[in-house]
py3Dmol code that shows the C-alpha trace and the ligand (Angstrom):
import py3Dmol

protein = """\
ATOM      1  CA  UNK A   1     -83.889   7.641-102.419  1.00  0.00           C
ATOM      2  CA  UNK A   2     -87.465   8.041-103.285  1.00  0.00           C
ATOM      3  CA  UNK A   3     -89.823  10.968-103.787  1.00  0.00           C
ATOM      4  CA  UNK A   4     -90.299  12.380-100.057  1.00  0.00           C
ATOM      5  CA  UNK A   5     -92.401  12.510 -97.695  1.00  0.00           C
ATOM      6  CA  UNK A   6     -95.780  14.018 -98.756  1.00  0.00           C
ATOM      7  CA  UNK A   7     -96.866  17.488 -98.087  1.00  0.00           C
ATOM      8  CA  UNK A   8     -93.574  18.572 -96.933  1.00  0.00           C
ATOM      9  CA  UNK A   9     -93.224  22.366 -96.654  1.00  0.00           C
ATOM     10  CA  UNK A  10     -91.321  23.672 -99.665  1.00  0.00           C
ATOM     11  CA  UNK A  11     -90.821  27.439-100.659  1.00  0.00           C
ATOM     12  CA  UNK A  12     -89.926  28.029-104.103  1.00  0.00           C
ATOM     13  CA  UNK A  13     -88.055  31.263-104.962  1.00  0.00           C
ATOM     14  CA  UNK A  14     -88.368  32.712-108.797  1.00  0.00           C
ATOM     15  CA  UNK A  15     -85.744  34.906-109.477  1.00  0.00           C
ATOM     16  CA  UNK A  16     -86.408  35.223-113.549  1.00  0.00           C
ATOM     17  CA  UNK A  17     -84.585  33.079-115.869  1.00  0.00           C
ATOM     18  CA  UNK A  18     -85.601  31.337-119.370  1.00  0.00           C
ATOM     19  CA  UNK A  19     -87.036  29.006-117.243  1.00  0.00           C
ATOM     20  CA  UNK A  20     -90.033  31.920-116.759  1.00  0.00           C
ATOM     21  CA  UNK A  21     -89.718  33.073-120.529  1.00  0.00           C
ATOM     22  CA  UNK A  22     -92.947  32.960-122.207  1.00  0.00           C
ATOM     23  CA  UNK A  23     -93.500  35.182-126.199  1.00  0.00           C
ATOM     24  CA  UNK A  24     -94.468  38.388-126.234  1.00  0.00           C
ATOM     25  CA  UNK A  25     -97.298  38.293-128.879  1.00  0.00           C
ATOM     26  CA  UNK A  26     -96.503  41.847-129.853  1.00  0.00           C
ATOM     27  CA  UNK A  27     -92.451  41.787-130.613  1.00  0.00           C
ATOM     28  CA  UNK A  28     -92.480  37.895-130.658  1.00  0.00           C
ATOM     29  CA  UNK A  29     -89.189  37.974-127.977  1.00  0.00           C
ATOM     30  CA  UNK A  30     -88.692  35.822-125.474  1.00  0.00           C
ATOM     31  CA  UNK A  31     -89.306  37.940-122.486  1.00  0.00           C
ATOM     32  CA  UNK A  32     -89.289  36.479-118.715  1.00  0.00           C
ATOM     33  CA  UNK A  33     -93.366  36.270-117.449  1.00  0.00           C
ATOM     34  CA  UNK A  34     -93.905  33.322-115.465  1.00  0.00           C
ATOM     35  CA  UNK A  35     -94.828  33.540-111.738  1.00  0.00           C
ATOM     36  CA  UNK A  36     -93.402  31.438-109.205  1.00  0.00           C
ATOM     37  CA  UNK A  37     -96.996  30.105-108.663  1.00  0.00           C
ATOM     38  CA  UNK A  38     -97.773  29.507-112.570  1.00  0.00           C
ATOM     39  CA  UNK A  39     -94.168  28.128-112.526  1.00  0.00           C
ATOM     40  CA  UNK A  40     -95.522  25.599-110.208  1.00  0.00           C
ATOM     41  CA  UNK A  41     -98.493  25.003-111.652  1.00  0.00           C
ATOM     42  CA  UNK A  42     -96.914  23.832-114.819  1.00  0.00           C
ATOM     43  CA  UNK A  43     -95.337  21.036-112.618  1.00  0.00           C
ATOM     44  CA  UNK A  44     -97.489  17.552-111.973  1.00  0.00           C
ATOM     45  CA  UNK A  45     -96.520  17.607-108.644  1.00  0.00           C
ATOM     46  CA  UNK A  46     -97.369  20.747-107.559  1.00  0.00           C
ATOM     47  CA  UNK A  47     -99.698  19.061-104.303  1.00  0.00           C
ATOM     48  CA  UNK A  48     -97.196  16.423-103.589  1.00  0.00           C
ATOM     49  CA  UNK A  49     -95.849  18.871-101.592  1.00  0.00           C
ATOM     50  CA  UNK A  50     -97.115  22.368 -99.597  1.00  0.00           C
ATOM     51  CA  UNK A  51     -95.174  25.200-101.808  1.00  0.00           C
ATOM     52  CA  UNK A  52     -95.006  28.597-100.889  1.00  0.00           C
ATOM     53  CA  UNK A  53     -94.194  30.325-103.795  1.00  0.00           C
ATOM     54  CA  UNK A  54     -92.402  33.508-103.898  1.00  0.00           C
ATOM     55  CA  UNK A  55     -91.267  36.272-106.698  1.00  0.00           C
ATOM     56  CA  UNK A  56     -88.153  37.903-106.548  1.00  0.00           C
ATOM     57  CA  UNK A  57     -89.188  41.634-107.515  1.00  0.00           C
ATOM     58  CA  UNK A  58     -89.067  42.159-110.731  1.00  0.00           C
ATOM     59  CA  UNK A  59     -85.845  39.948-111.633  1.00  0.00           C
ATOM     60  CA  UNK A  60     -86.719  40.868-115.423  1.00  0.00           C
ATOM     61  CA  UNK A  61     -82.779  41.144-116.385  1.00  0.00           C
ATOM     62  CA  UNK A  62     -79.713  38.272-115.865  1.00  0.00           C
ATOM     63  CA  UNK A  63     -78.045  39.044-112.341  1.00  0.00           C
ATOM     64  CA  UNK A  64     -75.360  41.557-112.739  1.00  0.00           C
ATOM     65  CA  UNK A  65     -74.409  43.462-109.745  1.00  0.00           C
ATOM     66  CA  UNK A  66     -73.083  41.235-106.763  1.00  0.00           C
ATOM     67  CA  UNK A  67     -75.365  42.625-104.436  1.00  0.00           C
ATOM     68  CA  UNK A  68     -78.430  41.023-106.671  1.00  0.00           C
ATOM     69  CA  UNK A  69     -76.692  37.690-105.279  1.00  0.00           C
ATOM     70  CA  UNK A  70     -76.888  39.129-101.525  1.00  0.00           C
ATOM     71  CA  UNK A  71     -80.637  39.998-102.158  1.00  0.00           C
ATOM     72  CA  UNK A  72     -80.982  36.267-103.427  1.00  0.00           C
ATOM     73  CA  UNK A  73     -79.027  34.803-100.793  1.00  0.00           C
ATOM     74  CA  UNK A  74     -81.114  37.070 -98.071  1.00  0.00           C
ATOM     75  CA  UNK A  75     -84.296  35.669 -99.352  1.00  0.00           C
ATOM     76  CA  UNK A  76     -83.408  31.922 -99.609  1.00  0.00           C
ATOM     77  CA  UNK A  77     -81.797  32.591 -95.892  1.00  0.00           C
ATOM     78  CA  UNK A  78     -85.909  33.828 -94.668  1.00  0.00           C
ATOM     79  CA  UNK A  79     -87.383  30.901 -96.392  1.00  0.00           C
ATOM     80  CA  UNK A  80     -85.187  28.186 -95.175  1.00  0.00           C
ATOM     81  CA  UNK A  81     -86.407  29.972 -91.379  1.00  0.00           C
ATOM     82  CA  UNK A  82     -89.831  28.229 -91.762  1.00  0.00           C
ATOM     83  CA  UNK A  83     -89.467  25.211 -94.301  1.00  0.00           C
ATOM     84  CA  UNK A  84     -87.995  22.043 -94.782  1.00  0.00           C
ATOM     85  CA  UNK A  85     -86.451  22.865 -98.336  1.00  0.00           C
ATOM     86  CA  UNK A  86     -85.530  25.775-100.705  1.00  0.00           C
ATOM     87  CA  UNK A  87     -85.825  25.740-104.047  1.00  0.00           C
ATOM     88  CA  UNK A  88     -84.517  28.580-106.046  1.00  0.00           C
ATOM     89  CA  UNK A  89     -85.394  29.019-110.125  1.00  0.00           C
ATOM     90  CA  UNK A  90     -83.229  31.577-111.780  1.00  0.00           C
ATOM     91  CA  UNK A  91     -80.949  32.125-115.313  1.00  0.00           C
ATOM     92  CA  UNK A  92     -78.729  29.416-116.118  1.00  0.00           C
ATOM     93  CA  UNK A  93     -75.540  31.550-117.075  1.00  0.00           C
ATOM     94  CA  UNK A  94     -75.486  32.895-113.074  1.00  0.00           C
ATOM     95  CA  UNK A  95     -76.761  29.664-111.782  1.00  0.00           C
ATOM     96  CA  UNK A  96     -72.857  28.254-110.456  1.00  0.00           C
ATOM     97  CA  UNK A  97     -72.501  31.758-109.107  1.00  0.00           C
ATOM     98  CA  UNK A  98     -75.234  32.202-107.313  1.00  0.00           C
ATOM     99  CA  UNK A  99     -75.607  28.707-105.804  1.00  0.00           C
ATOM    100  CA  UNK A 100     -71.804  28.762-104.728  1.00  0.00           C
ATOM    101  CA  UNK A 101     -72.118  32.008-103.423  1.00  0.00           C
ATOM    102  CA  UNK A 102     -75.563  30.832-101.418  1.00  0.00           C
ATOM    103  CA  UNK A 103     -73.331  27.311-100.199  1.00  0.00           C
ATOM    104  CA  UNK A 104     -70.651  29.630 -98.951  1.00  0.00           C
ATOM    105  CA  UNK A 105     -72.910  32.342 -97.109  1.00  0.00           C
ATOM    106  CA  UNK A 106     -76.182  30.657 -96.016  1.00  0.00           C
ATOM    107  CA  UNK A 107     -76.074  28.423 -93.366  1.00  0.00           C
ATOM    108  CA  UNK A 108     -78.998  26.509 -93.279  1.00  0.00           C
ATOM    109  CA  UNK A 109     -80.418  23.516 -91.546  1.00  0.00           C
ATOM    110  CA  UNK A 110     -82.771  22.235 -94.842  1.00  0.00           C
ATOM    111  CA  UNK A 111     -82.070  21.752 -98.554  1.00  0.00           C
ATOM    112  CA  UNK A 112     -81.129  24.458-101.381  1.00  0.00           C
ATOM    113  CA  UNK A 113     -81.891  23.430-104.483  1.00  0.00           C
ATOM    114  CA  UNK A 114     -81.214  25.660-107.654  1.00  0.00           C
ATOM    115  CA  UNK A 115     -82.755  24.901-111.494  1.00  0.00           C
ATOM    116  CA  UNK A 116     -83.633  26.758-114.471  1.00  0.00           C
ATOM    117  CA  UNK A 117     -84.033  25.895-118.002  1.00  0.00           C
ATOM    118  CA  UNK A 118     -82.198  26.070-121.316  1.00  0.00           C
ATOM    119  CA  UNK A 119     -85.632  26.481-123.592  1.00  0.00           C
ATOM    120  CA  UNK A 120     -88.525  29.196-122.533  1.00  0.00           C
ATOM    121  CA  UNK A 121     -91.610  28.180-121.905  1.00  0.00           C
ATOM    122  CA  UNK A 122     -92.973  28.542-125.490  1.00  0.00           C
ATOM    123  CA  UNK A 123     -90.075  26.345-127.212  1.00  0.00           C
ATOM    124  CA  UNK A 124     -91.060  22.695-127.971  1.00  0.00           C
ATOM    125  CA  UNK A 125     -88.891  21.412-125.380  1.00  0.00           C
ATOM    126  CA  UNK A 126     -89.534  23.324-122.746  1.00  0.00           C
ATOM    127  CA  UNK A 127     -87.038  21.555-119.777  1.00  0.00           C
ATOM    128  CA  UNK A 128     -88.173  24.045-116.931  1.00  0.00           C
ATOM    129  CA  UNK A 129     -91.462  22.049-115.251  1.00  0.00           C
ATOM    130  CA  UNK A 130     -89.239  18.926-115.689  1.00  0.00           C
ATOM    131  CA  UNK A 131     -86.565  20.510-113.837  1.00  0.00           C
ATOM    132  CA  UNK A 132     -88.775  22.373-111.387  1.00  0.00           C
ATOM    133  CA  UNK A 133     -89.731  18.860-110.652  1.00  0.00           C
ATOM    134  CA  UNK A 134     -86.633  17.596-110.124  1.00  0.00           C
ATOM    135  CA  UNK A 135     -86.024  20.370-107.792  1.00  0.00           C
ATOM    136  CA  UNK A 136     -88.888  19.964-105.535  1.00  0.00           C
ATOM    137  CA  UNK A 137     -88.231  16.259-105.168  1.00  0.00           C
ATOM    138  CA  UNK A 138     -84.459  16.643-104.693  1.00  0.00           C
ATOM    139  CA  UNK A 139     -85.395  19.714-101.973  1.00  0.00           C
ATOM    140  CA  UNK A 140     -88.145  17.109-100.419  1.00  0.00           C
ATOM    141  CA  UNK A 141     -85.692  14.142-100.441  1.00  0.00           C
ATOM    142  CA  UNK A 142     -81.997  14.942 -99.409  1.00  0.00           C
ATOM    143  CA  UNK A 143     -80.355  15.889 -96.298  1.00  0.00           C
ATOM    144  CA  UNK A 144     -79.286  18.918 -95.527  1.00  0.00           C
ATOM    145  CA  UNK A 145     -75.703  18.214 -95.550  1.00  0.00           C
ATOM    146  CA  UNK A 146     -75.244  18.028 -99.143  1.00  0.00           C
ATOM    147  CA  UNK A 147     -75.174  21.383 -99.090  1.00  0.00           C
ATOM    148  CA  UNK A 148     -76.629  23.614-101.924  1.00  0.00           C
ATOM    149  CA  UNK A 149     -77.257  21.828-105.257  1.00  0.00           C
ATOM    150  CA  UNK A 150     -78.171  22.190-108.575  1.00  0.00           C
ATOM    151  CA  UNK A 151     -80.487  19.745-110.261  1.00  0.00           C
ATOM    152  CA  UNK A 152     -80.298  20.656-114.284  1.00  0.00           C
ATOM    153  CA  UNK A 153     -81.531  17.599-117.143  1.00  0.00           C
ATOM    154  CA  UNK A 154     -82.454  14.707-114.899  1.00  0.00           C
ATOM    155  CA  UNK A 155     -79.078  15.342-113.153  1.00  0.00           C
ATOM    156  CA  UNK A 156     -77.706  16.985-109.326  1.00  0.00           C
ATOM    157  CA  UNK A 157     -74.552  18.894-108.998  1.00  0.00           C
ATOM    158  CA  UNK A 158     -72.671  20.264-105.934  1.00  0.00           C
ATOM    159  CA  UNK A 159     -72.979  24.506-106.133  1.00  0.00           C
ATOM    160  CA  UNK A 160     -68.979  24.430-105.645  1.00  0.00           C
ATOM    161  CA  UNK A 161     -68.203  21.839-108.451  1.00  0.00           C
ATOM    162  CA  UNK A 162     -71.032  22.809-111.260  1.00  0.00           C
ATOM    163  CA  UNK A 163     -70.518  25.028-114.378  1.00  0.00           C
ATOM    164  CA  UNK A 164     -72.065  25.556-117.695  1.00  0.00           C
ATOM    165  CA  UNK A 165     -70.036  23.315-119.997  1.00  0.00           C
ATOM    166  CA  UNK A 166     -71.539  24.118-123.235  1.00  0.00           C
ATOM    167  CA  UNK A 167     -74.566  26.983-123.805  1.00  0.00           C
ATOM    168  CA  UNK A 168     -76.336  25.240-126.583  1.00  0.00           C
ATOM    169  CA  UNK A 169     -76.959  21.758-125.246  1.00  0.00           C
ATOM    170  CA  UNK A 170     -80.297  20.701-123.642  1.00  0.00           C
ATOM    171  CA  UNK A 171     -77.663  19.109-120.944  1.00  0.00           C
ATOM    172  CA  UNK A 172     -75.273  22.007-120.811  1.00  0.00           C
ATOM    173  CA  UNK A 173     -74.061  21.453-116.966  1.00  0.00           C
ATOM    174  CA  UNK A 174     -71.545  19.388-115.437  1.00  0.00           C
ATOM    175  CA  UNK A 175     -69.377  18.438-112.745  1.00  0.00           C
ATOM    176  CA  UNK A 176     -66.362  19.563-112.231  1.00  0.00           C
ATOM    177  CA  UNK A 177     -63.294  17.217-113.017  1.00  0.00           C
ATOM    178  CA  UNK A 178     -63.111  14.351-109.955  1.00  0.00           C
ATOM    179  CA  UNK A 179     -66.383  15.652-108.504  1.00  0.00           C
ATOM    180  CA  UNK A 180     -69.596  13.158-107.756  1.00  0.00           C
ATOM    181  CA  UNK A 181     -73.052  14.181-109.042  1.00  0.00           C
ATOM    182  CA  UNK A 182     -76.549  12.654-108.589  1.00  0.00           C
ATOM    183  CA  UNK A 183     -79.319  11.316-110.870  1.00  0.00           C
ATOM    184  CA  UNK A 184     -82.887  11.452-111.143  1.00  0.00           C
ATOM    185  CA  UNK A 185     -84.442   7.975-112.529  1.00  0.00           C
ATOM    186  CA  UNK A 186     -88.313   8.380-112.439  1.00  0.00           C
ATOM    187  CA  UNK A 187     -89.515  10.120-109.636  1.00  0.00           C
ATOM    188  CA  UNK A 188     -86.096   8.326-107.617  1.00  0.00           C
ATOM    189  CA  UNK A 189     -83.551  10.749-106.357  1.00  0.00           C
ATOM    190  CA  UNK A 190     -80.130   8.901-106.866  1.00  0.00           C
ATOM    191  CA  UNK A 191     -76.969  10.304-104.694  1.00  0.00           C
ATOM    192  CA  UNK A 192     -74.427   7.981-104.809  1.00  0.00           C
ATOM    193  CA  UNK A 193     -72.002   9.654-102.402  1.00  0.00           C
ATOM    194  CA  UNK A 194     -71.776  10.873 -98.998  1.00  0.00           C
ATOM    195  CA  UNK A 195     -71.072  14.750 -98.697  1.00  0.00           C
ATOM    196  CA  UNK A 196     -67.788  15.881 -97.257  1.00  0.00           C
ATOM    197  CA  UNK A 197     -67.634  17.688 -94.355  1.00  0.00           C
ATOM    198  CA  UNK A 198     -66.083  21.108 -95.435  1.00  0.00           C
ATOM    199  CA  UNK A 199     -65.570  24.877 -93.824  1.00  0.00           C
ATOM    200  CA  UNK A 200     -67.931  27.481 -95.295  1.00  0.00           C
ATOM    201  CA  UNK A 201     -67.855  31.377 -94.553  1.00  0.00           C
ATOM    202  CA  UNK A 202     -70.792  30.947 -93.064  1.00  0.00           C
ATOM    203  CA  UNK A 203     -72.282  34.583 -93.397  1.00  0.00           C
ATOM    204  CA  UNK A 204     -74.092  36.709 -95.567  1.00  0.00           C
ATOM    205  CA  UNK A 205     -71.544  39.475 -95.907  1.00  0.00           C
ATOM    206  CA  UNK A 206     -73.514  43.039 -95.812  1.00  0.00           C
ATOM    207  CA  UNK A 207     -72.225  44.033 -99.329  1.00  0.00           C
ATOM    208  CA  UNK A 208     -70.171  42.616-102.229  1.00  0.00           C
ATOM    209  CA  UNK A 209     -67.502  44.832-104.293  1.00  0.00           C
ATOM    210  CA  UNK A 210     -68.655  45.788-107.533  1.00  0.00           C
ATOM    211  CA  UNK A 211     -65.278  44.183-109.329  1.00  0.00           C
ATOM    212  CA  UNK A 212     -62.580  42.912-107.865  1.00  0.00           C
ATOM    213  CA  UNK A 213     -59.047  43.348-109.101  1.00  0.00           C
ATOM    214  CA  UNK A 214     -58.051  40.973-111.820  1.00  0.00           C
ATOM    215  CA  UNK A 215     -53.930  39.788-111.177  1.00  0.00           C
ATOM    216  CA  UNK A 216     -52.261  38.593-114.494  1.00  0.00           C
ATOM    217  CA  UNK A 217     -49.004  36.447-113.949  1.00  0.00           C
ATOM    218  CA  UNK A 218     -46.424  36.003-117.193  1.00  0.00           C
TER     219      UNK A 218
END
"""
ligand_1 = """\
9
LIG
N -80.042 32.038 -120.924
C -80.177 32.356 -119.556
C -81.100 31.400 -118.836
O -80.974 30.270 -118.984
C -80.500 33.744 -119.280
C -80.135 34.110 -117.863
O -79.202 33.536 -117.314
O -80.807 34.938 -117.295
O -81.965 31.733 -118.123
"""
view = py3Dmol.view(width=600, height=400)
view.addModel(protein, "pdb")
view.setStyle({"model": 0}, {"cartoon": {"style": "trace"}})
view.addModel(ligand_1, "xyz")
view.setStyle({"model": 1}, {"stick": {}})
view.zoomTo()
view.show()
């Protein structure tokens, strides 16, 4: 597949992240600052395509409470209304929560596409305009019937067959065991499978237990 069509409506969602970690001069920490729309700007394709860029208030702190994945999933659900493709930045370590979660509960007619980055902004390095990239193209390019992905290092997962295989690598996602995943050669999105039609839930539930009850069998 290559790079959509031009000047396709995107929205891209920032939801925090190192992806949007710049240094705070003062303390020297990485600290989350980027804007969706300096995000973007960071990218060389930011007019290939019409992005709407939106900020997830103040998403300053890795997701925690379940119902900062309904808030997510709520948002994505409104952009998805009035574009042809989602894509969604946020912290890796949530990122195969969040996008299984969105898979599961959003049904939506256009592409979800999820990315991050594994250096800030300031690190030599820095993956996250790469990736942001990645995720506009793949958001521009793909049916909708993939369901929701995750494009992370030049490669697309599935939301229900990603995880974070190993924190410290530059390519720390993967596939689960038996699952297919996509490449990104140039500005060419490569999917070399057809998706399989599956059940979802379907719906956004209104609220999410806080823990659930964890069953140990000897
Ligand atoms: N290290 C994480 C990241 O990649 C932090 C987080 O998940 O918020 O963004």
């Amino acid at each position: 597949m290559k790079t959509g069509n031009p000047k396709r409506r995107l929205t891209l969602i920032a939801a925090g992240g190192t992806i949007s970690h710049v240094r705070d001069p003062r303390t020297g920490q990485s600290v989350p600052g980027l804007t969706a729309a300096e995000l973007l700007h960071q990218t060389t394709i930011a007019n290939t395509y019409q992005v709407r860029p939106i900020d997830l208030a103040e998403r300053t702190k890795p997701l925690r409470h379940p119902n900062e994945l309904l808030e997510i999933a709520r948002c994505i659900r409104q952009a998805a209304e009035t574009s042809s493709g989602v894509v969604v930045t946020q912290g890796t370590d949530t990122v195969e929560e969040v996008a299984y979660l969105v898979d599961e509960t959003v049904r939506a007619t256009v592409p979800i596409v999820f990315t991050g980055a594994m250096r800030a902004s300031w690190a030599s390095g820095y993956d996250g305009s790469r990736n942001l990239e990645n995720a506009l193209r793949v958001a521009a390019t793909v049916p909708a019937d993939y369901g929701t992905l995750v494009t992370m290092h030049d490669e697309i997962f599935e939301a229900w067959s990603v995880y974070k295989a190993d924190t410290g690598a530059i390519d720390a996602f993967t596939a689960r065991r038996g699952a297919a995943w996509g490449r990104i050669f140039g500005d060419h999105v490569m999917l070399t499978w057809r998706p399989i039609p599956r059940a979802r839930f379907g719906e956004i539930p209104l609220t999410l237990p806080s823990s659930v009850p964890i069953v140990m069998m000897g």
